[in-house]
N, C-alpha and C positions, 0 to 999 in steps of 0.2 A: 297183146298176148293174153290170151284167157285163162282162168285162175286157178285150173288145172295145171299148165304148163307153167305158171309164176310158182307152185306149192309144191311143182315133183320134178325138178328139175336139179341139173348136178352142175358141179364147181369144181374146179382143175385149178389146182393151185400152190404156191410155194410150199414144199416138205423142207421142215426144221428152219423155220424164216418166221423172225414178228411179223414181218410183214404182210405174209401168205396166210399168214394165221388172223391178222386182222379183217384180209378179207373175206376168211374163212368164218368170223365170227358174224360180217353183214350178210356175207351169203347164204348163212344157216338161219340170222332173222330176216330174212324174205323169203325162206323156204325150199332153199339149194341144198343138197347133198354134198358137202366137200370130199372129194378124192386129194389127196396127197402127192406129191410127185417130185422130185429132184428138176431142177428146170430143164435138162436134156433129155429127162424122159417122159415127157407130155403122152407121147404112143401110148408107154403103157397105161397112163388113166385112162386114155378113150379106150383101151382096151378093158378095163374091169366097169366100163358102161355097158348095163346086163338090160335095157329097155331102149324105146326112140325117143322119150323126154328131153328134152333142150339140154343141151350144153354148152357152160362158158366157161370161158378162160380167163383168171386173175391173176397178175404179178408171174405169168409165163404164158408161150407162145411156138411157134412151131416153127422150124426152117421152112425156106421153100419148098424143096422136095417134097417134106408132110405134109404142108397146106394144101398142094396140090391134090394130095390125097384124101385130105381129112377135111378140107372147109366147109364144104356142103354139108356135114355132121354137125358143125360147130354154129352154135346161132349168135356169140357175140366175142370177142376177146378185148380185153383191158389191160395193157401192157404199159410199161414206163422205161424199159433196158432197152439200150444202143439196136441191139442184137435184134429186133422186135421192128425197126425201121422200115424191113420190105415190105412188111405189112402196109404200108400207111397209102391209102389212098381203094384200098381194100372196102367192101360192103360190110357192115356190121365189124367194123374195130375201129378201135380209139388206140394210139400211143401217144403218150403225152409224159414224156420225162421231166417235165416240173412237179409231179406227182406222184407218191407211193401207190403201188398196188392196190394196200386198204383201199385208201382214200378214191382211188377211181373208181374201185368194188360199191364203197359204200356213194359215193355221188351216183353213180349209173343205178343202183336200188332208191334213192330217192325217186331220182327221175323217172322212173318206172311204177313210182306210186308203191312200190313192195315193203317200203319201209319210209317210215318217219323222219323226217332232219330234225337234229336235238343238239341242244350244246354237249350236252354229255358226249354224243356221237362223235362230232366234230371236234372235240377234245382229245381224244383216242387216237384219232384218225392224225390229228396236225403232231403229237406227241410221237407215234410212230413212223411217221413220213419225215420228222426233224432228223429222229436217229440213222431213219433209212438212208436216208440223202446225207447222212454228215453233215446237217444243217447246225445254225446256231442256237442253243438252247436245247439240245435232244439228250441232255442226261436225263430226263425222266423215261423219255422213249430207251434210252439205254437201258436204266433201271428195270423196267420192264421187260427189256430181251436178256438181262441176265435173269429174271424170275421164269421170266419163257422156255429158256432153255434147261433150267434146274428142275423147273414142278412138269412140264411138257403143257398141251395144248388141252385135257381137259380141265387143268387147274385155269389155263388163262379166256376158257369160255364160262366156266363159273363164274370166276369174279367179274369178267368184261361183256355178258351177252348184251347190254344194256347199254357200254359206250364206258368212258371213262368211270373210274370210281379210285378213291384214295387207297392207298395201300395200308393195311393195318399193320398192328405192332407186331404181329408174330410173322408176317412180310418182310418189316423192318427191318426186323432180328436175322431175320433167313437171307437179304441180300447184303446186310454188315459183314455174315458168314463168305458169302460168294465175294464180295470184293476180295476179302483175305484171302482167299481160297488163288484168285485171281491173277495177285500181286506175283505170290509164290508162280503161277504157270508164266506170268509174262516174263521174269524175271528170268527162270531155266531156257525159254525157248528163245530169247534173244541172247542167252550166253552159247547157244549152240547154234545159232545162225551161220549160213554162210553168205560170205563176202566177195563177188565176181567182181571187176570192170575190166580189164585185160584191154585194150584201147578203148574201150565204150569212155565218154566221158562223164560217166558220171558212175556211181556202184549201183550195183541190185544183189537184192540177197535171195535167199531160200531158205525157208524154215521147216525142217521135218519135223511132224507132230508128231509124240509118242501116245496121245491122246485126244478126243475131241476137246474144246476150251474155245476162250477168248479170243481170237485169232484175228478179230478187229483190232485189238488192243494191240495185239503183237506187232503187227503190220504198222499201225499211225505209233509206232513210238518209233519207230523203225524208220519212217518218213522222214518223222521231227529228226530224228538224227541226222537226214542228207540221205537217205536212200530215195532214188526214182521209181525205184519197182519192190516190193514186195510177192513172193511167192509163196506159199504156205500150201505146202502136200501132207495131208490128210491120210489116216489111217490103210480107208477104202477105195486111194488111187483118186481122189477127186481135190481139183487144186482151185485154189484162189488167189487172186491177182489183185494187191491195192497199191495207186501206181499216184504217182503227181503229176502235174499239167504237162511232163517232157513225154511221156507215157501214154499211148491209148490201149486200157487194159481192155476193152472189148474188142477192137482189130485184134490184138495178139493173141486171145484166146478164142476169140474164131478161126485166125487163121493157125495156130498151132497146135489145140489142144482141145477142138470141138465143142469148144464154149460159146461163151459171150456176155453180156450184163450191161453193166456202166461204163463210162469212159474212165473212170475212177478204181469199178471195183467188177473184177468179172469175176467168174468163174470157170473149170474146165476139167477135163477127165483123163487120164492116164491109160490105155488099152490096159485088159486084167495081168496081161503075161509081160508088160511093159514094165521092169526095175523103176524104181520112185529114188531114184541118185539127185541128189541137187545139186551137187557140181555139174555132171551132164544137161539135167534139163535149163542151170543158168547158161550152159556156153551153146544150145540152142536157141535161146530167147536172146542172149546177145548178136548172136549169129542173122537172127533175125530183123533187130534192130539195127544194124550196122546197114541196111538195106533200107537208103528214104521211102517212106510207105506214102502211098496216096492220099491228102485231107478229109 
């Protein structure tokens, strides 16, 4: 690729995600333009591409129906979520779910010469891929996606255009503040949880948020206590699925809720004129699981 199209080319990738934002951060040092996007709404970034420079796709990807319409536009996709699978055997894509988003953004800009391999890089990279994945060791990658989520995404390409860097004392200070902050939302949102199993053998809850927050937090304390499923409905009708090994949260939110993500942890969306009830949508999701699903 000639070095007009490596320095003006665009990037389609995770809105409000460490992850989308790390590979937001390789993409911008090799020369990509990041667009933003909810992962169901891929369309509309190929839709705010205002020229015919290259476009790729990081930590999101497109249903069948879109591919079919949009591949020939698209010149490479880097995916890691369940949901991302049809793809595979595709020209110009990788999915490879042992891997974070960043981490395949920033390996494929290696490989492509656009950018440097550094340990600083690959520090970043393995640090947010831990937390991504619920790996072992990812509280710094945590640490990080609470700073991500409280300063947004120009504070974490200032301090990270470069790859890892320590966090300073007025850092320190500021996510000492966010755990407390934390404690208090994890604490209210599991007291207002709700409780299904009705013959399911085993519970799943539903947690209505009255606020964006923690909602990884909410969900694996929710786990550890013997839940299979966690669902967590969101302000703006968009929901999230963190489930245990009985659980495939990416089937269920494909097939229920126009999602998909990980086997662990999807996501999905609510029609606008669709009630967000969590009693209702756990005795759909039971309803659904009481049905042996295909492996």
């Amino acid at each position: 690729m000639d070095r007009v199209a490596r320095t003006h080319g665009w990037l389609i990738t995770h809105k409000n995600c460490l992850d989308g934002a790390t590979a937001a951060l390789a993409g911008e040092a090799s020369g990509l333009t990041p667009i933003f996007v909810e992962p169901d709404r891929v369309e509309e970034g190929l839709s705010q591409v205002t020229d015919d420079r290259p476009v790729y796709l990081a930590d999101v990807s497109l249903r069948p129906d879109s591919w079919a319409v949009w591949r020939l536009r698209i010149s490479f996709v880097l995916d890691h979520h369940q949901s991302a699978l049809h793809l595979l055997g595709q020209p110009n894509v990788r999915i490879d779910q042992a891997h974070s988003g960043g981490w395949l953004m920033y390996a494929f800009a290696v490989e492509r010469g656009w950018l440097d391999a550094s340990p600083a890089w690959e520090r970043l990279c393995r640090h947010v891929e831990r937390y991504d994945l619920w790996k072992p060791q990812h509280e710094f990658g945590q640490d990080l996606n609470r700073l991500f989520h409280a300063l947004g995404y120009d504070w974490y390409r200032q301090r990270f255009a470069n790859g890892y860097a320590p966090l300073t004392a007025h850092e320190g200070d500021k996510l000492a503040q966010l755990i407390r902050e934390e404690r208090a939302f994890v604490a209210r949102h599991i007291r207002q949880a709700v409780r299904y199993q009705n013959q399911l053998p085993y519970p799943i809850f539903a947690v209505e948020l009255d606020e964006e927050g923690p909602v990884n937090i909410v969900s694996h304390t929710l786990l550890e206590q013997g839940a299979a499923l966690v669902l967590t409905i969101k302000p703006d009708q968009r929901l999230s699925a963190r489930t245990d090994a009985r659980i495939d949260a990416a089937q269920l939110m494909e097939h229920l809720f126009q999602g998909g993500g990980h086997p662990r942890a999807s996501g999905g969306r609510l029609p606008a004129d669709e009630p967000a009830d969590a009693e209702s949508l756990l005795r759909r999701i039971a309803e659904y699981l009481a049905v042996p699903q295909p492996s």
